[in-house]
C-alpha positions, 0 to 999 in steps of 0.5 A: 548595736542592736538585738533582734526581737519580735515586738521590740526593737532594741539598739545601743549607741553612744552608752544609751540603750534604745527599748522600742515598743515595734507593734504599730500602730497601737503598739498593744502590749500583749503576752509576747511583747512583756517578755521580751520588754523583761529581756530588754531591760535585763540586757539594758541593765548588765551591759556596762557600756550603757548608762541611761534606757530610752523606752519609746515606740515605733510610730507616731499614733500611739507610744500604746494603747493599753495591754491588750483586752483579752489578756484581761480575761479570766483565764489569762490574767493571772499570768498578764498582771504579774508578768507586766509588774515584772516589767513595771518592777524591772524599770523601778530596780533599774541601775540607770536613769530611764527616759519615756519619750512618748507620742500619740495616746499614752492609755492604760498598760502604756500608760502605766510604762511611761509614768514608771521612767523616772522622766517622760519627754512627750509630744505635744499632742500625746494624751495620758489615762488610764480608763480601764475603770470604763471596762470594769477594770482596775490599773493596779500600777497606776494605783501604786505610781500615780499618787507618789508622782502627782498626789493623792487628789488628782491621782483618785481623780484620773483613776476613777474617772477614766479622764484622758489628758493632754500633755501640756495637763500632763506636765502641769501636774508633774508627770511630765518633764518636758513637752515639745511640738512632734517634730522637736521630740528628736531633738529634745530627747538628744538635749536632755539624753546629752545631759545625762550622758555628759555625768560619770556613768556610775555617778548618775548610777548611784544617784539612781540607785540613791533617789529610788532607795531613799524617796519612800523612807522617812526623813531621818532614815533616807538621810541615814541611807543617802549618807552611807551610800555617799560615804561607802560607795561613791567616794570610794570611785574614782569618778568621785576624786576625778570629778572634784580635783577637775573642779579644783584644777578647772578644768573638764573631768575625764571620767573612767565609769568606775 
């Protein structure tokens, strides 16, 4: 199924919702585009036949350059920077696992969008940076993301120096999961969206929503938190019992998705 839209695509298949970025061959994030990613995702995350969000885009020379420039400019940039945090925000509060699979330049504003998925699939070829500091510019969700994903260190380094880097740079220093030759993207992307695809859709929920509940906490309240949603709300599914008398019985689970 797919959903018409000017500056996205969006399609549904096999319990995978499909966000493209449809402005080739840069795919520059502009004022039209944000709302209509903020849409996309809503749509992504109320459609219980979905249980996972591929975000990629349409063309092979960039996943996106950046937020375009003149939405930087004094008299829009108070409604350019919240409106793309509302983007940033909705991929961070999502239900469901998120996958970037990026190729080509991956720069500010795009940047910025593929690191907030919770993995990144990535051709190798793809280069990643936020040079807006070139600009006089600062990326604020890099500021917030980078660090937490790569550490301190490397995450001032990148900021500050505008360096791009290259994919295989990219995974070394864990903001990448998986870097494959361009023509192997496709198939990549089908391993690992089978593998997820392949769990209990509300299980895979809830280890989302635990994993993004509990990585800012410390030690003893994440454990309190991880704890409460395990006993509370997964046992409480029928996923959860369905999955361990399979394992019990050896045989495959056949889950219900509640």
């Amino acid at each position: 199924m797919s959903s018409t839209f000017k500056n996205i695509l969006y399609e549904t298949a096999d319990g995978v919702a499909k966000i493209s970025l449809n402005r080739p061959p840069l795919n520059i994030i502009n004022a039209e585009m944000l709302p209509e990613l903020n849409q996309g995702l809503e749509k992504a995350n109320n459609d219980d036949s979905v249980a996972l969000v591929e975000i990629t885009a349409v063309g092979d020379r960039a996943f996106s350059a950046g937020v375009e420039v003149k939405d930087h400019l004094p008299e829009k940039i108070g409604s350019t920077i919240p409106t793309f945090n509302k983007v940033i925000s909705a991929i961070y509060n999502l239900d469901k696992p998120t996958v970037a699979v990026v190729k080509g330049v991956a720069l500010g504003g795009g940047c910025e969008l593929a690191i907030a998925c919770d993995m990144i699939i990535a051709g190798e070829k793809t280069q990643f940076g936020q040079p807006e500091i070139a600009v006089g510019a600062i990326p604020p969700m890099a500021i917030v993301l980078l660090p937490k994903l790569i550490g301190r260190k490397k995450a001032f380094e990148l900021i500050m120096t505008g360096d791009v880097i290259t994919a295989a740079e990219a995974k070394q220093i864990g903001l990448v999961n998986v870097v494959v030759p361009e023509d192997k993207l496709e198939e990549a992307t089908k391993r690992l969206v089978d593998k997820l695809r392949d769990k209990s859709p509300v299980v895979l929920k809830l280890t989302r929503i635990s994993l993004r509940e509990c990585v800012d906490l410390d030690f003893e309240k994440a454990l309190e938190k991880v704890t409460d949603i395990y006993l509370n709300r997964l046992m409480s599914t029928e996923d959860a019992v369905e999955g361990l008398k399979a394992f019990i019985e050896k045989r495959k689970p056949q889950w219900k998705g509640k």
